[in-house]
Phi, psi and omega in degrees: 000110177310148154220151204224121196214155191219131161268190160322187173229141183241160205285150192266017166339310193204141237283178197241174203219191173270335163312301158306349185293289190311308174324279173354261126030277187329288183270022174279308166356277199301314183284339169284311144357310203264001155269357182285328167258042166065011157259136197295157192235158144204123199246124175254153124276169169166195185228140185251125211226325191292223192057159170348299261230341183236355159276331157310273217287347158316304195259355164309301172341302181102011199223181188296118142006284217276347175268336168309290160322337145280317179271341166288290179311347191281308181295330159322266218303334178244017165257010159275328186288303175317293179281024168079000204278120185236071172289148191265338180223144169229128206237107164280146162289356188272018169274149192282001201249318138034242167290327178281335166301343152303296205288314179318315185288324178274349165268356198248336169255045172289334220269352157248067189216117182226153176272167171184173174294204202182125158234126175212199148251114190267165145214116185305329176295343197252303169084052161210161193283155170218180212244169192304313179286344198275303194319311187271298171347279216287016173065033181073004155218151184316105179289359152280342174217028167040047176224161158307142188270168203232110123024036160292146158260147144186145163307076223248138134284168196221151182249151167267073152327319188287004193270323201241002160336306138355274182322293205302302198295318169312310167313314186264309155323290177314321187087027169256354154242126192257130185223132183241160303303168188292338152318289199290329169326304154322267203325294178293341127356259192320338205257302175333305214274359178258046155068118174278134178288159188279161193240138183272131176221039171210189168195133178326132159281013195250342177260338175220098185284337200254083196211175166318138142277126151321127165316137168058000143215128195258013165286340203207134187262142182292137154311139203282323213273322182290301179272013213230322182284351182316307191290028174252340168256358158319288190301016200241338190070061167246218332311313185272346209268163198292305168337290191313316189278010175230020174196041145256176304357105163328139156272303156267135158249102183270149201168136192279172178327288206301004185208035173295329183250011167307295195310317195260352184246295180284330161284351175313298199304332171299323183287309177310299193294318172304316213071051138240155188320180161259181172260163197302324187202159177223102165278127181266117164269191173279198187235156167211131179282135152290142179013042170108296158314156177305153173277125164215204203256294175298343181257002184044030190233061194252090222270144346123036208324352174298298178324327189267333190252331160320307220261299182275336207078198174257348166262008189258351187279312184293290189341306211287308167227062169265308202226006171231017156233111256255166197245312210252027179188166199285146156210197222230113174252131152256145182274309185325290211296332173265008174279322205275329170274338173277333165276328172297292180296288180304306195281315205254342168244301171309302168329278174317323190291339194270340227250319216261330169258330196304319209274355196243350181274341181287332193272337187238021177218338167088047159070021167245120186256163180277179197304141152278142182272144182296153181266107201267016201283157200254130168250010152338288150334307204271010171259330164325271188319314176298301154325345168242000169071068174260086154308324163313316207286331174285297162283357160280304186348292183309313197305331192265359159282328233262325181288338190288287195298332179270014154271304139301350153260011131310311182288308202275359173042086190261355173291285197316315197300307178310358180258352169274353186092349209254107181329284199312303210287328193280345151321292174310333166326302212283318202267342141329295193304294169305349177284312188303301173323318188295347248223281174312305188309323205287325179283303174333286210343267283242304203273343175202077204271020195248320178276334162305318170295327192263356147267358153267334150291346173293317205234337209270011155269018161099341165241155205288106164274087168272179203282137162278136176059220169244157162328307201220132176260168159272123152224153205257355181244144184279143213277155122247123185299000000 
């Protein structure tokens, strides 16, 4: 059984943050998981590069569009590498395969695509339109980007979105496009059910030049939002190449709040409007604040995931916010807080435990473990929580093993049994232990796969390979970014 997982592609404007981390983090999971059960995968990421909004910083600069874009996307592409994340594909839109797959997709949606006029409120930092009541609330400036919102007229093509309304709320009601959790299922509900409006999906090319050219007109560039969604059956080769056709429907698609309803409304209509599936589940996350604030530039407290991982390693950077950013809700990064979790949790309970049998089987077995017992343990929770992408909910699972086993070899004192002589049962002790530990790594793999290996290579060739120095080294003054 094929699987197929994609995160959003984020726009290249600005450097990448820890919010794009978590994403990232997020469908790494899912796809190392769905390779533990032996399915080919294919995980895509990527940058999303044309529109306005990158042609403006581009000539602030002073230099070429496709060199702005080139050098702006590279850090997306190696901030997967850095944080350990093992996507199979990376797709820009500025890729040439792309855009003519594009124009394919945009000829194949002809027959619901009509031109007309257009009155709107534009705002180029956003590089979307907003409606009359957003416009006046916000007293006529983008309260995201401290401009004016802009008045446009012009002569846009429109997709008839409103042809699939119907299909979509039936889709997402049946649950065969599964949208997590379920607060967003509601939100797009509510927006769904008085019927989607048809949507303007180009812009005149004298106002935004650095885009898709429309098939068959060169007056007009696809709207960036329109065509950016594109890439998840692009980067697939489709129509014809084989990748598409044997792992779209995606199974998972991950994406934050702020762009539920491009995923949940309009590319559904896109897809309908082709006659292909939707995809299987849309997991949504939250947003997450520093120390209690909004992440912003001016307030300078805007992190870096490199910061986190320069400081903690990669794997206490996946801990953190795998399991300590609520997966179905906004959270929160602290440097106290992950300090306190990387000596505490990873060092003092996972950490001790590997560090406390390895050491005790060299000393009282010269490093040989006894038969290991199958690990009987119910993984029943934690395969729930992996299908609904609760990943905190997942990893307390693991924790209450990790905490479970440092409670037995406190109780069963496998130090005392050896002062009695009795081999047979402190063998069994020993081997016990380690079955759990084998037993715990095998589940870690997907969420902290550089610590899950190295305790697996420590116990599962029948002799103790230790580790140099420990697993979680202790540190004792805690980092501030």
């Amino acid at each position: 059984m094929n699987y197929y997982i994609t995160t959003s592609i984020p726009y290249v404007n600005g450097e990448p943050h820890i919010g794009y981390g978590m994403e990232l983090l997020q469908a790494d999971v899912l796809a190392r998981a769905a390779r533990q059960q032996g399915k080919p995968v294919i995980f895509s990421t990527g940058s999303d590069e044309h529109g306005g909004k990158i042609e403006e910083k581009a000539a602030e600069l002073g230099i070429s569009t496709k060199e702005f874009t080139d050098k702006m996307s590279a850090p997306f592409r190696e901030l997967a590498s850095l944080s350990h994340v093992s996507n199979d594909r990376f797709i820009r839109t500025t890729d040439p395969g792309h855009e003519q797959r594009a124009a394919i997709i945009w000829k194949n949606l002809e027959k619901d695509i009509y031109k007309d006029s257009y009155t709107g409120w534009y705002c180029t930092g956003d590089e979307a339109f907003f409606t009359e009541a957003v416009v006046k609330e916000n007293g006529g400036i983008c309260p995201n980007h401290d401009r004016p919102y802009e008045k446009i007229e012009e002569e846009n093509y429109f997709f008839k979105l409103s042809n699939y309304s119907g299909q979509i709320e039936k889709a997402i009601t049946d649950g065969s496009f599964d949208i997590v959790p379920a607060t967003r299922k509601q939100e797009i509900l509510s927006v769904i059910k008085d019927g989607l409006k048809d949507i303007s999906i180009s812009r005149p090319k004298d106002k935004i030049g650095w885009g898709v050219p429309v098939p068959g007109d060169k007056t007009q560039v696809m709207y960036v939002w329109f065509e950016a969604l594109m890439n998840y059956i692009t980067v697939l080769g489709y129509p014809e190449h084989q990748d598409f056709k044997e792992f779209w429907p995606a199974n998972v698609q991950v994406i934050g709040k702020d762009i539920i309803r491009f995923h949940a409304a309009i590319w559904p209509g896109m897809l309908l409007a082709l006659g292909l599936p939707l995809p299987k589940q849309l997991f949504v996350h939250g947003f997450i604040t520093v120390e209690g604030k909004k992440m912003s530039k001016s307030l300078g407290n805007v992190i870096h995931p490199k910061q986190v991982i320069d400081a903690y390693g990669v794997d206490a950077y996946r801990y953190y916010f795998l399991r300590h950013i609520p997966s179905y809700e906004d959270g929160d990064f602290s440097w106290a807080r992950l300090h306190q979790a990387y000596n505490n949790e990873l060092g003092n309970e996972l950490g001790n435990a590997v560090q406390r049998t390895a050491a005790m089987i060299q000393r009282y077995q010269n490093g040989l473990i006894g038969p290991i017992p199958e690990a009987e343990h119910d993984v029943g929770e934690y395969d729930a929580a992996m299908k609904q992408c609760r990943f905190d909910r997942a990893l307390d699972e693991v924790w209450e093993q990790v905490r479970g086993l440092n409670q037995y070899i406190d109780e069963a004192k496998p130090w005392e049994i050896s002062k009695t002589g009795d081999t047979d049962h402190l063998r069994e002790v020993l081997a016990y232990q380690v079955s759990c530990l084998l037993e715990i790594a095998e589940l870690l793999l997907p969420f902290l796969p550089d610590a899950a290996t190295k305790i697996k290579q420590v116990f599962e060739e029948g002799v103790v390979r230790p580790i140099d120095g420990t697993l979680f080294p202790r540190i004792e003054e805690p980092v501030v970014g």
